[in-house]
MARMAR-82926 format. One record per atom (N, C-alpha, C): residue in one letter; x, y, z. Coordinates in nm, 4 decimals. Layout:
BEGIN
[site 'A',[X,Y,Z]],
...
//
This chain:
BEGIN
[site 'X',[11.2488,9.7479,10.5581]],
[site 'X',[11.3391,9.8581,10.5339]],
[site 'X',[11.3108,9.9654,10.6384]],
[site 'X',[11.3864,10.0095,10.7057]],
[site 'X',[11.3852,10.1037,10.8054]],
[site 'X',[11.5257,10.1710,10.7784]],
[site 'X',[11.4658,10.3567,10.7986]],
[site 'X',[11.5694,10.4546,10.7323]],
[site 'X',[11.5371,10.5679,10.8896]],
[site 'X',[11.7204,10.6002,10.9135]],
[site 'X',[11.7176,10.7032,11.0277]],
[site 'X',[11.8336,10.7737,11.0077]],
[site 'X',[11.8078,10.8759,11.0631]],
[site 'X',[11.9277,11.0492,11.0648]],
[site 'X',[11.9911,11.0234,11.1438]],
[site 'X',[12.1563,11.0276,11.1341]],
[site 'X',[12.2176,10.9926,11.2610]],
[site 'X',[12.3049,11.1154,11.1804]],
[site 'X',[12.3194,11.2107,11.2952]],
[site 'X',[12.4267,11.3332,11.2571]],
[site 'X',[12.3684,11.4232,11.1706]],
[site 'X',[12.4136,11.4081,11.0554]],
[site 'X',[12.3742,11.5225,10.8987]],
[site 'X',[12.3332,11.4055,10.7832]],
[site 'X',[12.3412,11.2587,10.7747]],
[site 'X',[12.3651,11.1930,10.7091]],
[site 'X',[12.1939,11.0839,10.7529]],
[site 'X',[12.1936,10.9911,10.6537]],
[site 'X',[12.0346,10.9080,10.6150]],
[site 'X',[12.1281,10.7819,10.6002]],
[site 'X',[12.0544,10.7087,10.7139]],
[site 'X',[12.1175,10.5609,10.6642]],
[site 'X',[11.9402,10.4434,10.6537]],
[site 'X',[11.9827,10.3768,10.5596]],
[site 'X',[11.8736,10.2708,10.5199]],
[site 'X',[11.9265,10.1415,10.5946]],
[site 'X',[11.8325,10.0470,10.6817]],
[site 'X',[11.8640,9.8983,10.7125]],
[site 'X',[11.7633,9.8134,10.5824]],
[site 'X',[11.8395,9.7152,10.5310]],
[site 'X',[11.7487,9.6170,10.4419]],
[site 'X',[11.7670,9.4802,10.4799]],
[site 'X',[11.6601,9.4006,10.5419]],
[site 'X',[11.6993,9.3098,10.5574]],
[site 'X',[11.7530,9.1847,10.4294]],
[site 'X',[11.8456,9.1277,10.4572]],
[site 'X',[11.9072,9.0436,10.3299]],
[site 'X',[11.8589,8.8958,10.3809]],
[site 'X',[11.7980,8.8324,10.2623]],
[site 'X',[11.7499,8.6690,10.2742]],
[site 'X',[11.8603,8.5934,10.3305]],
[site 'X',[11.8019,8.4758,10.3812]],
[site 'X',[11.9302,8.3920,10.4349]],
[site 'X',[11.9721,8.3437,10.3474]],
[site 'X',[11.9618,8.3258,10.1925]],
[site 'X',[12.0894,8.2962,10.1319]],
[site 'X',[12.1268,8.3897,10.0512]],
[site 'X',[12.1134,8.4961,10.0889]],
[site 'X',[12.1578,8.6655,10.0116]],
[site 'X',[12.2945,8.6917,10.1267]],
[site 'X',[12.4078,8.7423,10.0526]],
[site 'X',[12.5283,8.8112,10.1108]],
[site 'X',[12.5658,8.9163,10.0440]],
[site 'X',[12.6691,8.9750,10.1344]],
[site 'X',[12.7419,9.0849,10.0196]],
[site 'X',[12.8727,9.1054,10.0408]],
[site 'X',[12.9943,9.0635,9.9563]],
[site 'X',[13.1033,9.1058,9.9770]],
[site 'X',[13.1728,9.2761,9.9438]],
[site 'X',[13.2591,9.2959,10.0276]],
[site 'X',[13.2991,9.4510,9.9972]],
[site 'X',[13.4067,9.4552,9.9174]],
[site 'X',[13.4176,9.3337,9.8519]],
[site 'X',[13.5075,9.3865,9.7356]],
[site 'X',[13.4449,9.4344,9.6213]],
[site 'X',[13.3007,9.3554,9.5939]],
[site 'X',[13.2362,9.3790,9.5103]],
[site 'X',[13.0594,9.4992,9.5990]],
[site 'X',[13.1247,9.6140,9.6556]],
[site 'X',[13.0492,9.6652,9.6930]],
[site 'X',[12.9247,9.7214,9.5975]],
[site 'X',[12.9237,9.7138,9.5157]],
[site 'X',[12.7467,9.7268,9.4299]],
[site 'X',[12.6231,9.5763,9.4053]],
[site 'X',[12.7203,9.4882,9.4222]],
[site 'X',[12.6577,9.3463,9.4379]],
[site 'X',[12.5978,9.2556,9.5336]],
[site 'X',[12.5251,9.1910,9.5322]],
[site 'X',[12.4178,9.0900,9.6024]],
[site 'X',[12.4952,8.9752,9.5341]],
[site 'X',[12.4991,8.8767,9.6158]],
[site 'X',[12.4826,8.7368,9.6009]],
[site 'X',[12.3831,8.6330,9.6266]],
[site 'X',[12.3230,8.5148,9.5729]],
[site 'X',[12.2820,8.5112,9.6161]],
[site 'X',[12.3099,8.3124,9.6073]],
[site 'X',[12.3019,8.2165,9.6893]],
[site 'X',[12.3228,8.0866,9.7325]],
[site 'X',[12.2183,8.0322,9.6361]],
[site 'X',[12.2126,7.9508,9.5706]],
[site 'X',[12.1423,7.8950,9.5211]],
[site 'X',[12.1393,7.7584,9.5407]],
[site 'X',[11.9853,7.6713,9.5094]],
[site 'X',[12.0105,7.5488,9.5586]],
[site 'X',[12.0618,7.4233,9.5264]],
[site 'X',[12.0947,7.4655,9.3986]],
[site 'X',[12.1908,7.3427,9.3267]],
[site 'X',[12.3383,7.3562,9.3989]],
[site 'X',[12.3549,7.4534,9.4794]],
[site 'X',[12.5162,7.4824,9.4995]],
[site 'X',[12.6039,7.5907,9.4510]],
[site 'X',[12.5683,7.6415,9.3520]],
[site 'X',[12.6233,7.7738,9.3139]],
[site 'X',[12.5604,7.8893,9.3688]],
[site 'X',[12.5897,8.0132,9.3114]],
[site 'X',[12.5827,8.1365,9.3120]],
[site 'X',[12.4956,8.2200,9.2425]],
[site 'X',[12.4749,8.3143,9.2410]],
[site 'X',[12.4068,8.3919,9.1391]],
[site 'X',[12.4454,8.5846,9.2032]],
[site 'X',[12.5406,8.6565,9.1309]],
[site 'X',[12.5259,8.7841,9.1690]],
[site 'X',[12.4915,8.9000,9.0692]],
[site 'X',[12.4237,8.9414,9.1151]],
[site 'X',[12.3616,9.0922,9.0950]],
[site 'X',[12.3880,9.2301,9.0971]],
[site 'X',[12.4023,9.3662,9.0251]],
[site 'X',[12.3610,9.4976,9.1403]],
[site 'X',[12.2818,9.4829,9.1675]],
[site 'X',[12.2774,9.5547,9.3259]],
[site 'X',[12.2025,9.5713,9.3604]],
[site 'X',[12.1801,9.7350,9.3281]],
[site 'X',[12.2578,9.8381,9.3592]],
[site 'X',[12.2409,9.9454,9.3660]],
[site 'X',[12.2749,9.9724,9.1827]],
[site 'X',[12.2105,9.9956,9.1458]],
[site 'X',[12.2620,10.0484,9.0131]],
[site 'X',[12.2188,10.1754,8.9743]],
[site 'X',[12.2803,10.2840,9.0012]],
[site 'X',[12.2728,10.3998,8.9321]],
[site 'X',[12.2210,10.4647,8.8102]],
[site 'X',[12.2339,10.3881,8.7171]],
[site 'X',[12.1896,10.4116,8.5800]],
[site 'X',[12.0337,10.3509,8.5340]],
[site 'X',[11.9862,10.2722,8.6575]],
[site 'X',[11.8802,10.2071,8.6131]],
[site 'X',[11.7573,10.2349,8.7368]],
[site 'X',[11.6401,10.2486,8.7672]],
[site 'X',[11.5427,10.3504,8.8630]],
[site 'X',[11.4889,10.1801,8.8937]],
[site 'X',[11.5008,10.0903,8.9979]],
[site 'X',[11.4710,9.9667,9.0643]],
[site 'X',[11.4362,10.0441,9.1271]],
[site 'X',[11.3870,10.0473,9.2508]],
[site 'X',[11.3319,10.1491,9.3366]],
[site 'X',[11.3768,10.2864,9.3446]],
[site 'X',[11.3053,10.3582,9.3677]],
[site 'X',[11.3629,10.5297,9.4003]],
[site 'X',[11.4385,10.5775,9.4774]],
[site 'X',[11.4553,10.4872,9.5971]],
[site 'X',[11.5061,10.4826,9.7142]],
[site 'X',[11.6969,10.4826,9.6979]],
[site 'X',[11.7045,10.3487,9.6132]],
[site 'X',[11.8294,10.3011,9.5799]],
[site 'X',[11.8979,10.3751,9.4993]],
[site 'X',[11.8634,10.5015,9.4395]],
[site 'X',[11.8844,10.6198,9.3479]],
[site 'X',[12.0185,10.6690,9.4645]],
[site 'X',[12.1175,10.7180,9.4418]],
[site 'X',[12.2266,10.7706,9.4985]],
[site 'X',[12.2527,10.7217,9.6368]],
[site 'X',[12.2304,10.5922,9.6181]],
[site 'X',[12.3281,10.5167,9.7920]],
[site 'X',[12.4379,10.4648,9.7894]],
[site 'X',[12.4977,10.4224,9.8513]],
[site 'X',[12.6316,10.3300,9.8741]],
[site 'X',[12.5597,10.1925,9.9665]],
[site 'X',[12.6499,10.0645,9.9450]],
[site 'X',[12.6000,10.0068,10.0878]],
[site 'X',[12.7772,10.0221,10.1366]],
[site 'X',[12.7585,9.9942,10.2894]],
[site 'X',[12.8684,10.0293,10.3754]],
[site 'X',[12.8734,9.8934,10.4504]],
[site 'X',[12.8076,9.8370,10.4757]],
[site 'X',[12.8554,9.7240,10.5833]],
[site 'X',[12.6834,9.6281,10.5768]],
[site 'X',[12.7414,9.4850,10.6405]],
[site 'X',[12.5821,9.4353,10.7024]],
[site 'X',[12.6010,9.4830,10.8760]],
[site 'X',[12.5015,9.4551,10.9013]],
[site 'X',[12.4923,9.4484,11.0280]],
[site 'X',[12.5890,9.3160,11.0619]],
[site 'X',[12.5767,9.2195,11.0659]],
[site 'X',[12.6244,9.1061,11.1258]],
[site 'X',[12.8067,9.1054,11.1121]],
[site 'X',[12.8615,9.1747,11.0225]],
[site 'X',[12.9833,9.1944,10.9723]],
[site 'X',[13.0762,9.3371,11.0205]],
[site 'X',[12.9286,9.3815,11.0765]],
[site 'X',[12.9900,9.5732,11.0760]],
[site 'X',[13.1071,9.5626,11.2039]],
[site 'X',[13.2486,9.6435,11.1811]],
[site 'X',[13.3416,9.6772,11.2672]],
[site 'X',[13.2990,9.7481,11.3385]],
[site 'X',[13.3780,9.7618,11.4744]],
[site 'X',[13.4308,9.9088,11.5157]],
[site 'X',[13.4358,10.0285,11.4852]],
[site 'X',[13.5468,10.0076,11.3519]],
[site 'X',[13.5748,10.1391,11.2558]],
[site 'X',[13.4615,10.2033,11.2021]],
[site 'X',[13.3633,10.1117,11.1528]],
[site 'X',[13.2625,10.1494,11.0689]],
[site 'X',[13.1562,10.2082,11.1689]],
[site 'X',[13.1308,10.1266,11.2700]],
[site 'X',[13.0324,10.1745,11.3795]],
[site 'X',[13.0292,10.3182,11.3952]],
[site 'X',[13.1943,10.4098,11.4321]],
[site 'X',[13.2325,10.4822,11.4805]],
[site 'X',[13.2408,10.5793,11.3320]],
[site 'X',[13.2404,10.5291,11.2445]],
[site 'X',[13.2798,10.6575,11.1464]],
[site 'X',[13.1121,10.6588,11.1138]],
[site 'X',[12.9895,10.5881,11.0930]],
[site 'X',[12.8816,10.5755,11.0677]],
[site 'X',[12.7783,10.6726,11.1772]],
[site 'X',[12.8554,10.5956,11.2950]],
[site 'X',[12.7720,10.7014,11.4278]],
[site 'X',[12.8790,10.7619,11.5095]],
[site 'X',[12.9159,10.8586,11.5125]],
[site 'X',[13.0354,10.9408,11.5529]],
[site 'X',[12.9894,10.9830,11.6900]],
[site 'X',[12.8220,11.0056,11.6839]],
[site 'X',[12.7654,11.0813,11.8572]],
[site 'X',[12.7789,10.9800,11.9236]],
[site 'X',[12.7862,10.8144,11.8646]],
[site 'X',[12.7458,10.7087,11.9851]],
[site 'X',[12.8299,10.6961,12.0518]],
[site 'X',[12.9732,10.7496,12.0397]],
[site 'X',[13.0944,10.7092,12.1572]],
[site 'X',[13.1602,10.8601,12.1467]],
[site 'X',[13.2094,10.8854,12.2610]],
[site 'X',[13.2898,10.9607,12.3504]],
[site 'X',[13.4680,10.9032,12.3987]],
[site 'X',[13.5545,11.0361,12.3564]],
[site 'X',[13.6938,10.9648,12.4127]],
[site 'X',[13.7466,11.0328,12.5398]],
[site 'X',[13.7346,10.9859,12.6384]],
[site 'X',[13.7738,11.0715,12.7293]],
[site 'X',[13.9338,11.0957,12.7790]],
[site 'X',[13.9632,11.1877,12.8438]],
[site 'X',[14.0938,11.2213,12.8298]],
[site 'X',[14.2229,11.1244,12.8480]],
[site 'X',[14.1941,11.0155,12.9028]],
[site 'X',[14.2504,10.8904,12.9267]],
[site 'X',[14.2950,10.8201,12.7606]],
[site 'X',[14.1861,10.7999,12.6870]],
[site 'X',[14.1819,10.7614,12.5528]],
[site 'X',[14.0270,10.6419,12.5559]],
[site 'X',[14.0391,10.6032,12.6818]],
[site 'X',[13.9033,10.5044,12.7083]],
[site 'X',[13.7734,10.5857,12.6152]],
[site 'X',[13.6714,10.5028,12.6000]],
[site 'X',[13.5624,10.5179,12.4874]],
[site 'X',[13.4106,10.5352,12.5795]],
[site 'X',[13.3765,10.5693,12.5649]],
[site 'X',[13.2222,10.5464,12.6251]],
[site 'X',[13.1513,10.5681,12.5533]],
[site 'X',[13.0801,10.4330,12.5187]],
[site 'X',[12.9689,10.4513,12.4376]],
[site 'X',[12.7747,10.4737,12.4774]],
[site 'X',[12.7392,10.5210,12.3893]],
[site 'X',[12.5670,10.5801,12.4094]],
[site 'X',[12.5048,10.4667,12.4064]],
[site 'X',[12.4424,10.4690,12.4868]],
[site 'X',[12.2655,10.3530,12.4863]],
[site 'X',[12.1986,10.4354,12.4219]],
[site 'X',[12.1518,10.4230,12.3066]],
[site 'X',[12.0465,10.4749,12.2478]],
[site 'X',[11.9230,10.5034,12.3025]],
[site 'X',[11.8795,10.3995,12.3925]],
[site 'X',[11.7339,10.4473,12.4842]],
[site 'X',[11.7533,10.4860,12.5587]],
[site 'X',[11.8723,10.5367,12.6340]],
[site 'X',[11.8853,10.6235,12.7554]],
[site 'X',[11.9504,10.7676,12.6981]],
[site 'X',[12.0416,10.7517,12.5661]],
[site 'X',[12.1199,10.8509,12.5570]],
[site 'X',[12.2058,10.8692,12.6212]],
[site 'X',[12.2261,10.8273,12.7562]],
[site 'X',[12.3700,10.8242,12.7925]],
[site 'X',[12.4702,10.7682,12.7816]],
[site 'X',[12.6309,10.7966,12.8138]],
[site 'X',[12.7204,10.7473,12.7884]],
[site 'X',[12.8221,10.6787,12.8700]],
[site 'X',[12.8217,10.5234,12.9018]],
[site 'X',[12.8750,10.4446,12.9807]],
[site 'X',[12.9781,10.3924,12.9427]],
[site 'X',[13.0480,10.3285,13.0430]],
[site 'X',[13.1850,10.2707,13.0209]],
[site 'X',[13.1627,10.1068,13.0403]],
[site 'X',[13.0679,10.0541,13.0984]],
[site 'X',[13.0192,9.9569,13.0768]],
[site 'X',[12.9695,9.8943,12.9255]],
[site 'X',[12.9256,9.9894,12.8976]],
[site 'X',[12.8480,9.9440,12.7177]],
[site 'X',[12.9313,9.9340,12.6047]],
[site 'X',[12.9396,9.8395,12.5671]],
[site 'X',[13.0535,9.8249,12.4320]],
[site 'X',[13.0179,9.8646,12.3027]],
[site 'X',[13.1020,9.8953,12.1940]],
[site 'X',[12.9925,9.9286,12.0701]],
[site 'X',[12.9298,9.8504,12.0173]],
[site 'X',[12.8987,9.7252,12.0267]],
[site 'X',[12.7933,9.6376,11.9584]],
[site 'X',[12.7145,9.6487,12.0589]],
[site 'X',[12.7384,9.6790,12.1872]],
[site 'X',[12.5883,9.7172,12.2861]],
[site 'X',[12.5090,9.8377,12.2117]],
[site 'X',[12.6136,9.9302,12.1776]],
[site 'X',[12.5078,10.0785,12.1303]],
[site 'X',[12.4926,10.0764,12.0074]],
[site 'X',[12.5408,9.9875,11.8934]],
[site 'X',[12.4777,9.9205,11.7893]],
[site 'X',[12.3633,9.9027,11.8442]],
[site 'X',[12.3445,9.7666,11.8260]],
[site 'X',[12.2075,9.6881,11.9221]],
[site 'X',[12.1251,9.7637,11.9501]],
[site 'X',[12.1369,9.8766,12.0238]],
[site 'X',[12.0871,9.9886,12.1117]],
[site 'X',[12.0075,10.0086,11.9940]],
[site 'X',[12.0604,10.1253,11.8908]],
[site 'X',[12.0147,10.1635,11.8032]],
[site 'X',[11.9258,10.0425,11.7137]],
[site 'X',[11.9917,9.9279,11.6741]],
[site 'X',[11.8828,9.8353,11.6093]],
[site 'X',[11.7477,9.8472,11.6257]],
[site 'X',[11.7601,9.8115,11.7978]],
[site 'X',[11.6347,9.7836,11.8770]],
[site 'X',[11.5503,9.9393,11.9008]],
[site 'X',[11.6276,10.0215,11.9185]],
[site 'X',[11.5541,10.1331,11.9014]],
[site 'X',[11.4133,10.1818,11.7293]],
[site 'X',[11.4852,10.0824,11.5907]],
[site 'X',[11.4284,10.0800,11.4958]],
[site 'X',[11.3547,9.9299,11.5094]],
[site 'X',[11.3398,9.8561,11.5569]],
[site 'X',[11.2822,9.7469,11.5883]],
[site 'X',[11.3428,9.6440,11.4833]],
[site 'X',[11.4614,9.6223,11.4258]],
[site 'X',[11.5294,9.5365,11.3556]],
[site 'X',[11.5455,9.4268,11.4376]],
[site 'X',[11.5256,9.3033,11.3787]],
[site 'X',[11.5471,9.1672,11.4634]],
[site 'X',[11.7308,9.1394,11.4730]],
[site 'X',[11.7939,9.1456,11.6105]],
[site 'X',[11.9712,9.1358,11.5711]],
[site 'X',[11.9475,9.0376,11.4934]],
[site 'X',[11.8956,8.8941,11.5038]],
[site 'X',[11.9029,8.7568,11.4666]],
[site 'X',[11.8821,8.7515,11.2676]],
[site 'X',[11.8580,8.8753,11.2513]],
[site 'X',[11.8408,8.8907,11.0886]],
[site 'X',[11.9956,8.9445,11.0819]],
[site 'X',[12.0103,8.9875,10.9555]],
[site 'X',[12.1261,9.0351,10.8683]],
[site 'X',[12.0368,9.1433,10.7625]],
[site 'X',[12.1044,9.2589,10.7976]],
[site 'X',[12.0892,9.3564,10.7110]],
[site 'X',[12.2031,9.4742,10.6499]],
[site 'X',[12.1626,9.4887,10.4852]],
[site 'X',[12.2354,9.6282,10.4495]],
[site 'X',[12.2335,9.7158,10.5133]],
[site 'X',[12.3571,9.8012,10.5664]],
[site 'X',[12.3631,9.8956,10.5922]],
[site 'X',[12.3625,10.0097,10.4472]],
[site 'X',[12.2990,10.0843,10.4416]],
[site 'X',[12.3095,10.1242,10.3041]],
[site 'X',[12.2912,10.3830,10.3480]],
[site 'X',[12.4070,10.3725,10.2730]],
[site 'X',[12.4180,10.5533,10.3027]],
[site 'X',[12.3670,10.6141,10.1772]],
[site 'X',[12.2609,10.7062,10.2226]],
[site 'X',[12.2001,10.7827,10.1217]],
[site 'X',[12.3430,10.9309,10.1061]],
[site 'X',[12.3400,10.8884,9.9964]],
[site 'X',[12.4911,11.0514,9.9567]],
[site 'X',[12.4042,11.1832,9.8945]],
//
């Protein structure tokens, strides 16, 4: 679990097992593959009940492996720039600057690797409110 300030806002990474998913229709739930072939889902975040302290007033928002554009950009708003054209330039996190070369899953990434998250895992994105 690795947690960072981006803007005014606290976001949590959790890594999810390889047979753990999460659909966003059912955004409070875990799934999880089981080995007979079925399923098994869960909250995960449950409000009414103290599972960790942490999970006390979050949302999850996306995995990593699934996360858009949209979400990138409404999640990290400093990592890209629109310049007067409408073109995007996005931030390298370890340089901080802002290129036209770098795409937003580059300054994703950026940021991953800046928290030392493996890309090759899958993790909750999860927003502390």
């Amino acid at each position: 679990m690795k947690t960072v300030k981006i803007g005014n806002k606290e976001y949590i990474f959790v890594e999810l097992a390889s047979n753990q998913s999460w659909n966003p229709e059912f955004p409070t739930h875990l799934t999880w593959k089981l080995e007979d072939g079925g399923t098994y889902s869960e909250p995960y975040i449950m409000p009414l009940y103290d599972l960790d302290s942490w999970r006390k007033d979050t949302k999850i928002i996306t995995t990593t492996n699934t996360i858009t554009e949209e979400t990138f950009e409404t999640v990290c708003p400093d990592y890209f720039l629109k310049t007067e054209d409408g073109d995007k330039l996005y931030r390298n996190y370890k340089t901080g600057s802002y290129v036209y070369d770098i795409t937003w899953e580059a300054s994703f990434y950026s940021l991953m690797g800046s928290l030392e998250l493996d890309r090759s895992k899958n993790y909750l994105l999860i927003e502390k409110l």
